[in-house]
C-alpha positions as a Markdown table, in Angstrom:
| # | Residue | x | y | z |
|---|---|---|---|---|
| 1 | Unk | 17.1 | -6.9 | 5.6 |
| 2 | Unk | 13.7 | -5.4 | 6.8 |
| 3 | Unk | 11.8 | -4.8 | 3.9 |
| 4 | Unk | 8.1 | -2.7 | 4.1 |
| 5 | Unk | 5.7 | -3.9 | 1.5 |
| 6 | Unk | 3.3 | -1.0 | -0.2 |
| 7 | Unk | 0.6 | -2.6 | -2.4 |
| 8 | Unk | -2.5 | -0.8 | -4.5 |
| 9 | Unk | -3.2 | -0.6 | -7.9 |
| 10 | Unk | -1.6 | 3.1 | -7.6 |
| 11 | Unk | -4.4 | 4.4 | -10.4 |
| 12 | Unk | -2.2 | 7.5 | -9.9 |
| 13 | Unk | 0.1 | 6.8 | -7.7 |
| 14 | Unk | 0.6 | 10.1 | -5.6 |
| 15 | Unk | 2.5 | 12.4 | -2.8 |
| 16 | Unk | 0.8 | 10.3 | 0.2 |
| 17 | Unk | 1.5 | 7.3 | -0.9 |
| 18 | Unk | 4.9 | 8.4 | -0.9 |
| 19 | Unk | 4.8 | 9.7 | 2.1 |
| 20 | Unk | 3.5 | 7.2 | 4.1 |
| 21 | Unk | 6.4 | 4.8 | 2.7 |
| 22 | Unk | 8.8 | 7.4 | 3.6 |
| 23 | Unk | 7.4 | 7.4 | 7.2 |
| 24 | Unk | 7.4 | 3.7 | 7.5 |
| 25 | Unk | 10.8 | 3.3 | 6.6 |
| 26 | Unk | 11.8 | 6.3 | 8.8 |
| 27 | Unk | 9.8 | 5.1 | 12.0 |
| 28 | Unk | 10.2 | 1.2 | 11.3 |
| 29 | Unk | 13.9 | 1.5 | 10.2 |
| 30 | Unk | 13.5 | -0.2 | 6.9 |
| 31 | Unk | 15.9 | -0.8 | 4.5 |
| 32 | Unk | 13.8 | -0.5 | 1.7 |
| 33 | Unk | 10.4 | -0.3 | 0.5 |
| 34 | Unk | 8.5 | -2.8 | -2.2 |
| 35 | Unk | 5.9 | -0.4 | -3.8 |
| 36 | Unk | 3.7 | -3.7 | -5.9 |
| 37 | Unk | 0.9 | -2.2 | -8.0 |
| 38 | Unk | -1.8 | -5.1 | -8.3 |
| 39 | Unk | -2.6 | -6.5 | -11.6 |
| 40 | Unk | -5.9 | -8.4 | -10.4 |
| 41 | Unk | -7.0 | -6.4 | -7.0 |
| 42 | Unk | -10.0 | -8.5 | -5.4 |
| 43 | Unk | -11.8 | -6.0 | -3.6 |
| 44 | Unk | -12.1 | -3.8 | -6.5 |
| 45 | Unk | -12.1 | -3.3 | -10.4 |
| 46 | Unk | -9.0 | -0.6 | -11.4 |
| 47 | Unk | -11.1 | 2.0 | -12.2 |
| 48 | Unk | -10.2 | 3.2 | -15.8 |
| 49 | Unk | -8.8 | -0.2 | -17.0 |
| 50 | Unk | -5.5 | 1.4 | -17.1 |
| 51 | Unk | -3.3 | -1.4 | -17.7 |
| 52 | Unk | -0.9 | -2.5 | -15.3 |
| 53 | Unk | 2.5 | -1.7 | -17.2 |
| 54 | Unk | 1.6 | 1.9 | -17.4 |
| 55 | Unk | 0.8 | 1.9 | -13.3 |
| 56 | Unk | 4.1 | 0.3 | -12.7 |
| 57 | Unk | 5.7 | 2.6 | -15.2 |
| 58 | Unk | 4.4 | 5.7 | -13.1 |
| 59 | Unk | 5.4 | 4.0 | -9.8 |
| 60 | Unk | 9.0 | 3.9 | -11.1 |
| 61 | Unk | 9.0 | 7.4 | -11.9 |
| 62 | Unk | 7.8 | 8.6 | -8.8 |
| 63 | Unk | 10.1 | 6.8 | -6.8 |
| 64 | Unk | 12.8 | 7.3 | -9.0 |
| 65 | Unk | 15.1 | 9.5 | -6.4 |
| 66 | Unk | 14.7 | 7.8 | -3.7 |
| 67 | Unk | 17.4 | 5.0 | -3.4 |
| 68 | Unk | 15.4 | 3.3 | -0.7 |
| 69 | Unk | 12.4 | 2.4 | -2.8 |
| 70 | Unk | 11.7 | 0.0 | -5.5 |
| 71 | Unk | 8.8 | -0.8 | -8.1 |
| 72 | Unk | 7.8 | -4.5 | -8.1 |
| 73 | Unk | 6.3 | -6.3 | -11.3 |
| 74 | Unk | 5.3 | -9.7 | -9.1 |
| 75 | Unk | 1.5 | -9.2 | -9.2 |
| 76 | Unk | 2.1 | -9.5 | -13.3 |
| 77 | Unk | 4.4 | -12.5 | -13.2 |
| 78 | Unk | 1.8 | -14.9 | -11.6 |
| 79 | Unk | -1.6 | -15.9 | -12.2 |
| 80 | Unk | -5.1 | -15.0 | -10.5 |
| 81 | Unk | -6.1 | -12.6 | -8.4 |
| 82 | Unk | -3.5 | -10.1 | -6.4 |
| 83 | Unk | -3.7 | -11.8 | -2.9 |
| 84 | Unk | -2.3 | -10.2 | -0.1 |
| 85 | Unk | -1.2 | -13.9 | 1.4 |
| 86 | Unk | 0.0 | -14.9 | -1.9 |
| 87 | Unk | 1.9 | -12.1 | -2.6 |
| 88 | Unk | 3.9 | -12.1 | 0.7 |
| 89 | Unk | 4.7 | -16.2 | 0.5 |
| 90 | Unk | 6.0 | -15.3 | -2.8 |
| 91 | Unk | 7.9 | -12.5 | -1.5 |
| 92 | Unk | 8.7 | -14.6 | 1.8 |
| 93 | Unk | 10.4 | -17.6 | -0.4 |
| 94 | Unk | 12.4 | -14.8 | -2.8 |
| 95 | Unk | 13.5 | -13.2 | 0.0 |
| 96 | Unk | 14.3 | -15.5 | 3.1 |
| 97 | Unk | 16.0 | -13.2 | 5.1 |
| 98 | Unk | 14.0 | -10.4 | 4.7 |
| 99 | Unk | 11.8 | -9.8 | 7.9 |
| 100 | Unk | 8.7 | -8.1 | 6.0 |
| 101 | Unk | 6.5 | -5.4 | 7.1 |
| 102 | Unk | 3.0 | -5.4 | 5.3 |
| 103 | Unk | 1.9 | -1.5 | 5.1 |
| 104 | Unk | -2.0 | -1.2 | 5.0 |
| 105 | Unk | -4.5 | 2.3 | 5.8 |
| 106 | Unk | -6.8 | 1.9 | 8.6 |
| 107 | Unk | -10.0 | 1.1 | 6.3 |
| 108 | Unk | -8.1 | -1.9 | 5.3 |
| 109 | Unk | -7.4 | -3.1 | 8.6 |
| 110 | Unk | -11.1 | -2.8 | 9.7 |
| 111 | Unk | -12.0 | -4.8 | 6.8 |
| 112 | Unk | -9.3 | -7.7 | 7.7 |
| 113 | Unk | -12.0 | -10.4 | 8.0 |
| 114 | Unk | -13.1 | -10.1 | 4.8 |
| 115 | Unk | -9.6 | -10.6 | 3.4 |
| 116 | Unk | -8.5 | -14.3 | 1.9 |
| 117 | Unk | -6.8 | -16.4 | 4.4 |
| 118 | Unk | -6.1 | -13.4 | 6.8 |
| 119 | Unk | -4.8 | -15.6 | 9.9 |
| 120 | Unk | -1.7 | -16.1 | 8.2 |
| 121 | Unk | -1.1 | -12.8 | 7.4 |
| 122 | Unk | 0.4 | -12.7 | 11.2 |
| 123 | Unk | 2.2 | -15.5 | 10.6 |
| 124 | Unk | 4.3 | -13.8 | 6.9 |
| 125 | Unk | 4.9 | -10.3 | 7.9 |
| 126 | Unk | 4.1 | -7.6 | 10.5 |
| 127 | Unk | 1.7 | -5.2 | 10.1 |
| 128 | Unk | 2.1 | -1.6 | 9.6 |
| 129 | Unk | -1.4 | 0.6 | 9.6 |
| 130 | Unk | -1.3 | 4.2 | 8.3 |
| 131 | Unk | -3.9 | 6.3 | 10.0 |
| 132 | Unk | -5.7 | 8.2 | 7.3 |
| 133 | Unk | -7.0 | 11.5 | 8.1 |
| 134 | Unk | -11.0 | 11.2 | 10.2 |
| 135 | Unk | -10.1 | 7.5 | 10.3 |
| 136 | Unk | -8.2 | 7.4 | 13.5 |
| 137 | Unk | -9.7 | 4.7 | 16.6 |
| 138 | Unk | -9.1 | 5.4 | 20.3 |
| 139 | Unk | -9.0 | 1.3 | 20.5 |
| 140 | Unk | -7.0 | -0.2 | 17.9 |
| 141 | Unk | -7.6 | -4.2 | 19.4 |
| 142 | Unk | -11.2 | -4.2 | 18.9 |
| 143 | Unk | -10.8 | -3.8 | 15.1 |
| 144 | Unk | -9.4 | -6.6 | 15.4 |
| 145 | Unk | -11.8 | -9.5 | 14.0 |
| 146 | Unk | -13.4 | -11.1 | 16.8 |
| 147 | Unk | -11.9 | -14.5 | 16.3 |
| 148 | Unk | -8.2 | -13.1 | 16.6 |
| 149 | Unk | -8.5 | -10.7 | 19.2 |
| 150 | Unk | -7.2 | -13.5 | 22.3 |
| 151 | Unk | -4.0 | -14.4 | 20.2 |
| 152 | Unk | -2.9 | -10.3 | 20.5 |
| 153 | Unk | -1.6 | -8.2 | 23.2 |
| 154 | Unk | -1.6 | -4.2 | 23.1 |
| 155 | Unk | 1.2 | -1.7 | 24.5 |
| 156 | Unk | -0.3 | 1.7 | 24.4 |
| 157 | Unk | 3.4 | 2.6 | 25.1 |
| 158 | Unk | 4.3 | 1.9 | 21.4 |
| 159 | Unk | 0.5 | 1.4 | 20.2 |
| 160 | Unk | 1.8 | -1.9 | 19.0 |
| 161 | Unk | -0.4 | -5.2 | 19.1 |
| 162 | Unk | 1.7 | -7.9 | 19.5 |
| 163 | Unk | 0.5 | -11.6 | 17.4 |
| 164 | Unk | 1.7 | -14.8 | 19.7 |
| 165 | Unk | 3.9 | -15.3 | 16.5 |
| 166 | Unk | 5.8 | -12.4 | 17.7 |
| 167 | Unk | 5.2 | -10.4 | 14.7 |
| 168 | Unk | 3.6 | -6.8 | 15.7 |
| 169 | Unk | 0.9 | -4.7 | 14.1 |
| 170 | Unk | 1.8 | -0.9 | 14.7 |
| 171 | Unk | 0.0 | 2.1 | 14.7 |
| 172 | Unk | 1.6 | 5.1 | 12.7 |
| 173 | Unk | 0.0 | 8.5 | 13.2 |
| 174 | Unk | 2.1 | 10.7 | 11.3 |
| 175 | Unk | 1.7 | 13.4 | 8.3 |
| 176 | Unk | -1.8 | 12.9 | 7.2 |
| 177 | Unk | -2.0 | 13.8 | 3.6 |
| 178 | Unk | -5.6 | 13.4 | 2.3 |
| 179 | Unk | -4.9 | 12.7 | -1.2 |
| 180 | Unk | -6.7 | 10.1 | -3.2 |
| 181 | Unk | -6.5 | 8.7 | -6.8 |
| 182 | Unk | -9.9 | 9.3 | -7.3 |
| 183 | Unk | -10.1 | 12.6 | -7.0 |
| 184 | Unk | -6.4 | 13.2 | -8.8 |
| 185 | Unk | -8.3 | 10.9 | -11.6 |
| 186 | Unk | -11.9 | 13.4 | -11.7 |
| 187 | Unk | -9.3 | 16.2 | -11.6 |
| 188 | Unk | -8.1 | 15.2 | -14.8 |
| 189 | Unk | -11.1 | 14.4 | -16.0 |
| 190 | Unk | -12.4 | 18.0 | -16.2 |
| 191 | Unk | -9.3 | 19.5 | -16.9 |
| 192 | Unk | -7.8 | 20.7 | -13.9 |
| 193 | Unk | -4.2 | 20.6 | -12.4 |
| 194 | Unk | -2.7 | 17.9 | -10.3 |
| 195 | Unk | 0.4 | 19.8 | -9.9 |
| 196 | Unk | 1.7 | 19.0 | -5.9 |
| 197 | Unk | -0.8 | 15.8 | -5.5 |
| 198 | Unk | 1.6 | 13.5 | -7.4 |
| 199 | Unk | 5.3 | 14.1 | -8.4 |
| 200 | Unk | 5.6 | 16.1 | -12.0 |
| 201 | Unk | 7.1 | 13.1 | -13.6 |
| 202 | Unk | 3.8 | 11.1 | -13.1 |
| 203 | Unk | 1.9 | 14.3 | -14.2 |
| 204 | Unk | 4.0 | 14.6 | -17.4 |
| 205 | Unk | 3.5 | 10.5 | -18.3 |
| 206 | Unk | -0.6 | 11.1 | -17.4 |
| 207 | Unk | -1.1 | 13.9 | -19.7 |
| 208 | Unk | 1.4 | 12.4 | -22.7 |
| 209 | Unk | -0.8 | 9.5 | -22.7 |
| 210 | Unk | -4.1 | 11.1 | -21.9 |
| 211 | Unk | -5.0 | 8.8 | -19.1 |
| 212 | Unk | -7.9 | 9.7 | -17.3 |
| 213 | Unk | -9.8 | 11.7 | -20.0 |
| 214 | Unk | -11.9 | 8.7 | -21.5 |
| 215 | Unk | -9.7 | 7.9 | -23.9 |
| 216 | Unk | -5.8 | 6.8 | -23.9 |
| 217 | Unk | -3.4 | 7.8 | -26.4 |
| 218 | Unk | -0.9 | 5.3 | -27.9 |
């Protein structure tokens, strides 16, 4: 089974990160998509505090008609903080036949280096990097970090870097929807709607619990 793995603490999870899944699985030919909201991100505090049961919830509800996608609880089964490595060994050993493809934006990629034990990212899943609108690089292999950049190849053909694993790292420019939590979150925060940024389910579960307003409701 090819499985695509979505991660983020999805602090609300919206329309383009459903999008981009949709893509991936479309262009990649996945058979399903992992969306894992993290319950210990290490790049980043989850801005809020909102708690990660309530993120997962909203993840299931937003994917909740497509057959294709699935909410993950892993990040809150193990201990420490959400690494990317970790999570796909874990994922790698639950799944031995799954060939995993690790779905990432193009600021993430360009901050690789910084990531824990990135090497063997190459060596657990491919890599699939959305292009998020104004982010897009005429030369995908020098974002590479500099020590990695002799163990890849590039086909402009596919714009595909192939690791000397044989795993990939692929380039999707499609639908650029320039959406983010944080404004969905300050839109909330003042008042406004966030009808058509994030499914209506997800809108109906922020406003019953007040999320986003300063103070949740029980």
């Amino acid at each position: 089974m090819k499985t695509g793995i979505l991660g983020g603490t999805f602090n609300p999870v919206h329309l383009a990160h459903l999008r981009i899944a949709e893509e991936v699985r479309e262009v990649c030919g996945l058979d399903r998509v992992l969306f894992l909201p993290a319950a210990a991100p290490p790049h980043k505090s989850v801005a809020e505090d909102v708690p990660f049961a309530r993120r997962l919830e909203m993840v299931r509800l937003a994917i909740a008609d497509n057959p294709s996608f699935a909410a993950s609880d892993l990040e809150a089964r193990r201990e420490g903080k959400s690494y990317s490595v970790q999570t796909l060994e874990i994922l790698q050993r639950e799944n031995p036949g799954d060939e995993l493809f690790f779905i990432i934006g193009m600021d993430s990629f360009r901050d690789l280096a910084s990531w824990h034990q990135y090497p063997r990212l190459f060596d657990l899943a491919n890599l699939v990097v959305a292009m998020r609108p104004g982010a897009s690089d005429k030369d995908p292999p020098s974002l590479l970090p500099v020590a990695m950049q002799g163990e890849f190849c590039y086909d402009y053909s596919s714009k595909s870097l192939r690791h000397r694993s044989g795993r990939s790292v692929k380039f999707l420019e499609e639908t650029q929807l320039d959406i983010s939590s944080t404004h969905i979150r300050q839109l909330v925060a003042v008042g406004r709607s966030i009808r058509y940024l994030v499914p209506a389910a997800v809108a109906d579960f922020i406003a019953s619990h007040g999320l986003y307003r300063g103070r949740e409701r029980s």
